[in-house]
C-alpha positions, 0 to 999 in steps of 0.5 A: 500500500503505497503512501500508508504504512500500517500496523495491524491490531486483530487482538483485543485491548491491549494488556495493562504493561502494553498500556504502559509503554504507549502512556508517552504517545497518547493524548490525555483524552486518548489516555482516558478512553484507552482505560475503559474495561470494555474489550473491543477489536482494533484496527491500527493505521499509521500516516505521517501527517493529517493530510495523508489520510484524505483525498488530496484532489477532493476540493471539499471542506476538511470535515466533508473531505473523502478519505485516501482510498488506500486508507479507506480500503485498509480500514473497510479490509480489516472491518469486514475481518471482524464480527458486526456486533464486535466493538471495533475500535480505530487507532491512527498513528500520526508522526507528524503533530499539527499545532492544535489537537487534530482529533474531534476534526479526524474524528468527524470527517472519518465519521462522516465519510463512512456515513456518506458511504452508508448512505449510497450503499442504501440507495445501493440496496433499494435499487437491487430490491427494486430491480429485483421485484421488476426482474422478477415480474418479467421472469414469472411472466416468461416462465408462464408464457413459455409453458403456455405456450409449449402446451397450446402448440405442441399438446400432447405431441410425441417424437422427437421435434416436439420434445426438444421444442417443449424442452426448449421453451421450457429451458426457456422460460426458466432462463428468464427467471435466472436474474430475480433468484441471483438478486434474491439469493446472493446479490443482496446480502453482500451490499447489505453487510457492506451498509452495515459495516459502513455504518458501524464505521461511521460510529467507530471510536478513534484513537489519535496516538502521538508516534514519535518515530 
C-alpha cells in the first residue's frame, strides 16, 4: 500500500504493561478512553501527517473531505475481518503533530465519510430490491408464457421435434427467471453487510496516538 504504512491490531485491548509503554504517545483524552474495561477489536493505521489520510484532489471542506482510498480500503479490509456486533475500535498513528489537537476534526470527517458511504450503499440496496421485484415480474411472466405456450402448440405431441421444442421453451422460460433468484439469493446480502459495516464505521471510536518515530 503505497503512501500508508500500517500496523495491524486483530487482538483485543491491549494488556495493562502494553498500556504502559504507549502512556508517552497518547493524548490525555486518548489516555482516558484507552482505560475503559470494555474489550473491543482494533484496527491500527499509521500516516505521517493529517493530510495523508484524505483525498488530496477532493476540493471539499476538511470535515466533508473523502478519505485516501488506500486508507479507506485498509480500514473497510480489516472491518469486514471482524464480527458486526464486535466493538471495533480505530487507532491512527500520526508522526507528524499539527499545532492544535487534530482529533474531534479526524474524528468527524472519518465519521462522516463512512456515513456518506452508508448512505449510497442504501440507495445501493433499494435499487437491487427494486430491480429485483421488476426482474422478477418479467421472469414469472416468461416462465408462464413459455409453458403456455409449449402446451397450446405442441399438446400432447410425441417424437422427437416436439420434445426438444417443449424442452426448449421450457429451458426457456426458466432462463428468464435466472436474474430475480441471483438478486434474491446472493446479490443482496453482500451490499447489505457492506451498509452495515459502513455504518458501524461511521460510529467507530478513534484513537489519535502521538508516534514519535
Amino acid at each position: 500500500m503505497q503512501g500508508v504504512a500500517h500496523q495491524i491490531a486483530r487482538s483485543t485491548e491491549p494488556d495493562h504493561a502494553s498500556q504502559e509503554l504507549m502512556k508517552d504517545t497518547l493524548t490525555p483524552e486518548v489516555m482516558a478512553r484507552s482505560s475503559e474495561p470494555q474489550r473491543f477489536r482494533s484496527i491500527s493505521l499509521k500516516v505521517h501527517d493529517v493530510s495523508q489520510l484524505f483525498n488530496s484532489m477532493d476540493p471539499s471542506p476538511f470535515l466533508e473531505k473523502d478519505l485516501d482510498d488506500d486508507a479507506e480500503d485498509f480500514i473497510v479490509s480489516w472491518a469486514r475481518e471482524f464480527p458486526l456486533d464486535e466493538p471495533l475500535k480505530l487507532r491512527i498513528h500520526l508522526e507528524h503533530w499539527p499545532s492544535e489537537n487534530p482529533e474531534s476534526m479526524i474524528e468527524q470527517a472519518v465519521h462522516n465519510h463512512f456515513a456518506h458511504r452508508a448512505e449510497l450503499t442504501n440507495l445501493e440496496f433499494r435499487a437491487l430490491m427494486k430491480q429485483g421485484r421488476f426482474s422478477l415480474l418479467i421472469g414469472l411472466s416468461s416462465l408462464a408464457f413459455c409453458l403456455a405456450l409449449s402446451k397450446a402448440l405442441l399438446g400432447a405431441e410425441s417424437g422427437t421435434w416436439p420434445s426438444i421444442l417443449r424442452e426448449g421453451l421450457t429451458i426457456a422460460g426458466w432462463v428468464a427467471m435466472w436474474r430475480p433468484m441471483e438478486i434474491y439469493l446472493y446479490d443482496w446480502w453482500p451490499v447489505r453487510r457492506r451498509s452495515r459495516i459502513y455504518t458501524k464505521l461511521s460510529q467507530v471510536p478513534i484513537e489519535l496516538l502521538h508516534n514519535n518515530g
